[in-house]
N, C-alpha and C positions, 0 to 999 in steps of 0.2 A: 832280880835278874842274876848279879854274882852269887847267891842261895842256889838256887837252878842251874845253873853252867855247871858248878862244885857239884852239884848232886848227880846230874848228867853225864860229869867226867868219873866220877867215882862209880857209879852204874856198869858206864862203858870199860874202866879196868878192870873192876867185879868181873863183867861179862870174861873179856879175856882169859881173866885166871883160871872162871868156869871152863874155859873152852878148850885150854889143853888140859884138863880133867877128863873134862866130856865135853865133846864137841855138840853134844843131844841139851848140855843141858846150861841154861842163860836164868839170871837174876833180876832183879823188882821186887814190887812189894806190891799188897793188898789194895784196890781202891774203888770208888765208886761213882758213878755218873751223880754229878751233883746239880741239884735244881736248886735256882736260887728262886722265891717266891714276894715278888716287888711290890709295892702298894701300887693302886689307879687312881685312887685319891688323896686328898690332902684333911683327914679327918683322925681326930684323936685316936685310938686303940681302946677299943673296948674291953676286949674278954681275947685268953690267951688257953686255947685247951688243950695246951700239949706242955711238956718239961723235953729240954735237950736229950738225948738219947732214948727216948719212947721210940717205939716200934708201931708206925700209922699206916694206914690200908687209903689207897685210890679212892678220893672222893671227900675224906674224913676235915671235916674242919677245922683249922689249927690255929688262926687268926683272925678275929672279927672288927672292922671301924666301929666308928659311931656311923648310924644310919637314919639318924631323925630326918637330916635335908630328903635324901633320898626316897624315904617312903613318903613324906609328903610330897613328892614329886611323882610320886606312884599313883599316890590317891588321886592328883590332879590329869594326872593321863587318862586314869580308869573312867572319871567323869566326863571329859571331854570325849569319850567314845560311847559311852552311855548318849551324852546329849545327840552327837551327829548318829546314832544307831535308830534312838527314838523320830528323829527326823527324817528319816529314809523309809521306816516302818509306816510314819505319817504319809507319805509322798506318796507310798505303795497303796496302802488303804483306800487313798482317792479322798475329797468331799463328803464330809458328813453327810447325812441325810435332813438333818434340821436345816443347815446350809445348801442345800438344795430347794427345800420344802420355802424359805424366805425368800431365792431368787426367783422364783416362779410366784409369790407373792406382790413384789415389786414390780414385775411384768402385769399381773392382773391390773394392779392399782394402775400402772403407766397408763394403760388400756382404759382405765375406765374415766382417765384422767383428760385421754385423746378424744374419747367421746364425749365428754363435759364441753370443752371447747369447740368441738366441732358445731354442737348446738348453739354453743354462745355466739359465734361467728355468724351462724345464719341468723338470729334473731338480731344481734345489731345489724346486719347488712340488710338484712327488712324492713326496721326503722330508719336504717339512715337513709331509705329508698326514700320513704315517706317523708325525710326531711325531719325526723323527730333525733336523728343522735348527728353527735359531731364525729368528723372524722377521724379527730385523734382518739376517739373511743375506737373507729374501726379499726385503727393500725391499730390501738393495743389488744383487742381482739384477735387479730393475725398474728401479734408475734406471741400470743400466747399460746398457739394452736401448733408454730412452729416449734416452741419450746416444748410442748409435750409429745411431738412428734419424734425429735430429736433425744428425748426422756425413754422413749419405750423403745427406740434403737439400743440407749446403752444398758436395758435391764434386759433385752430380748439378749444381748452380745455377753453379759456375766453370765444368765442363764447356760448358756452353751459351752461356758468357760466350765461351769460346774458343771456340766454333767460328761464336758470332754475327760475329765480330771487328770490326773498328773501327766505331763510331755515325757517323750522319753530321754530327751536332755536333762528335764532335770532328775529325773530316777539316776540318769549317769553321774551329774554330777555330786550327785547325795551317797553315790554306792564309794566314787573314788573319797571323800570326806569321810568317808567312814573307815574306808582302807587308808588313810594318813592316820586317823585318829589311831587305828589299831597296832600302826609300825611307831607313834611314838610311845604307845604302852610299853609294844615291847622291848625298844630303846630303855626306859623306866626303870623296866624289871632287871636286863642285863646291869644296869647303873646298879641296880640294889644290890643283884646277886654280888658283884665284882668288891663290895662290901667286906665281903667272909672271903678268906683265903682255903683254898682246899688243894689238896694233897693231891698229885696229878698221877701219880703211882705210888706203890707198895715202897718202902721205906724206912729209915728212921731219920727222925728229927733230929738236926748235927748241931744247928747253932741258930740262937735267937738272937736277933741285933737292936730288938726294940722291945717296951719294957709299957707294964698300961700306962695308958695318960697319955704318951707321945704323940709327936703329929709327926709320922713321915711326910714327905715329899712323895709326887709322884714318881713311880720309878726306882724308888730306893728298897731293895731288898730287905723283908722283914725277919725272913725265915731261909733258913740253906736248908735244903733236905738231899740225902745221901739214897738213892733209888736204888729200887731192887731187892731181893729176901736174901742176894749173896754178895759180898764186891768180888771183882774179879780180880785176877795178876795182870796188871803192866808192867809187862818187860822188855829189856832190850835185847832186839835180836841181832849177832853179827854178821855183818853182810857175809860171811862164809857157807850160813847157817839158812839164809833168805829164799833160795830157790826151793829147799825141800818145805819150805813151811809154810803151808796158807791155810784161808775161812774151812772148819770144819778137823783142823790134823788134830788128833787123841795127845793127851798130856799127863804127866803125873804133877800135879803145885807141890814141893816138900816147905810146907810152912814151918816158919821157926816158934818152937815151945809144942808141935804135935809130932808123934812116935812114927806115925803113918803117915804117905802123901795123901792127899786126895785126887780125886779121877777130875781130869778139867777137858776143856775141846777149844781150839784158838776160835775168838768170833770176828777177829780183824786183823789184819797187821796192814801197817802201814805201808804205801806204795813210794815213796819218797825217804830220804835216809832223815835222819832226826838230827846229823850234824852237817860239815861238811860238805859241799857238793860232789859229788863224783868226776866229775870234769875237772876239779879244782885240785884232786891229790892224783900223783905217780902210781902205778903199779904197785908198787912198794909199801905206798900208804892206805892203799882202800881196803885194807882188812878194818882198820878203825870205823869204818862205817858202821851203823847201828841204827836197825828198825824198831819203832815200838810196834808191839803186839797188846792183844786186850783176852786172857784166855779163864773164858766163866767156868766157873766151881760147879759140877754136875753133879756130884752126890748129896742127895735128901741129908741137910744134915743144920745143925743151930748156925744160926749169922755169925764167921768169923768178923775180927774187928779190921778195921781200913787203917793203913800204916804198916803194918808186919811185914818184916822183910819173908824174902820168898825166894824159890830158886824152884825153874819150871822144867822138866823133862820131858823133849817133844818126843813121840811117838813117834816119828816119822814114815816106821811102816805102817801105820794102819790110819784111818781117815783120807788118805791121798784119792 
């Protein structure tokens, strides 16, 4: 923080000295939006394919874990959507035809089961007429007759089961089992992908903070990357300077160690002063105010370096 206030204050009397020079023209230096790029897991560092200051393109892989758990965690999702997939394909199919072909089986035989006993009944109640059988032969005669009665009821009710075949409840709830198996796939895959670190814009690679073999934590940054094919000038503007300057005003950057400026355009300035409140100083004191601005390098030209001090010349007539 004392690093910062010092660097802050020396900026702002920079500014100043600039200002009765050229009131157009305010000081900073070179910099870069920086990404910092965190683990999501707690798995050792596999493979590292970049060195500090390589220059990496959106998308490009820079940092890989280990991924053993994960992909076996892959394969076990994939399966479990395979199995509820094959099950819902079954449900829609309906009833095999063998399994049809055996319930209407079982209904013959019931049938022919029902008339067995039908005969048996009348022939002992014939003879028992005659005094030739006992009667506990005829009650088991009856309840044999009820027994197959009540037989060809539950082979007539499977019958009709199969050839109803599948309800549309359970089609529903074989379609939503197949759509959970499918979101923890791809739950799975994102877990995999989140594995490999990749470069989220054009850049270069600033600083590696982890080394193979390590196991970060979650959340701890492995890789800084410095965005962008330019860094731009942040500079402080003095609040004298703040009215004529906003999004889009034309700039010269005179970077220190080049002959020529380069062509820039402001892409922000801050709406809030960077020190002080303004309520808080006199008349007397509110020229010390100071906005940062952010003003990008528009000429086609090689990546200068981040740090270089700079001194910006707004344009003021032209971009307004």
């Amino acid at each position: 923080m004392k690093t910062n206030l010092i660097l802050l204050l020396m900026m702002t009397a920079l500014a100043g000295c600039a200002a009765d020079e050229d009131p157009n023209r305010v000081v900073g230096e070179l910099a870069s939006d920086r990404h910092e790029l965190s683990a999501e897991v707690s798995e050792p560092i596999r493979s590292i394919f970049v060195v500090e200051g390589e220059a990496v393109v959106a998308g490009q892989a820079l940092v890989e874990q280990d991924n053993t758990r994960a992909t076996a965690r892959m394969a076990e999702a994939e399966a479990a959507l395979a199995q509820q997939q094959a099950r819902l394909d079954e449900l829609v199919r309906g009833p095999r035809a063998e399994q049809i072909s055996a319930a209407r089986a079982n209904v013959e035989g019931a049938n022919r089961d029902l008339d067995f006993r039908q005969s048996e009944l009348a022939r002992i109640q014939e003879i028992h007429a005659r005094g030739l059988a006992s009667s506990e032969l005829l009650d088991r005669a009856r309840a044999a007759l009820d027994a197959a009665e009540a037989n060809l009821k539950l082979r007539l009710a499977q019958l009709e089961e199969r050839l109803a075949g599948t309800t549309v409840e359970e089609l529903a709830q074989a379609e939503q089992a197949v759509k959970q198996a499918a979101a923890r796939r791809d739950q799975a895959a994102v877990d995999l992908e989140r594995h490999t670190l990749r470069a989220p814009v054009d850049g270069i690679a600033d600083t590696r903070l982890f080394e193979l073999g390590e196991r970060p934590s979650p959340g701890q940054p492995l890789i800084i990357l410095l965005g962008g094919s330019q860094p731009y000038a942040r500079v402080f503007v003095p609040e004298t300077q703040r009215v004529h300057i906003r999004a889009g005003t034309e700039a010269r950057i005179h970077v220190d160690g080049l002959e020529t400026p380069v062509n820039g355009r402001v892409r922000w300035i801050s709406s809030e002063a960077a020190f002080t409140p303004y309520f808080a100083l006199t008349e007397r004191d509110r020229g010390r105010l100071s906005f940062i601005a952010k003003v990008d390098i528009t000429d086609d030209r090689e990546r200068l370096p981040d740090g270089v001090p700079v001194e910006v010349e707004f344009l003021t007539g032209q971009g307004q």
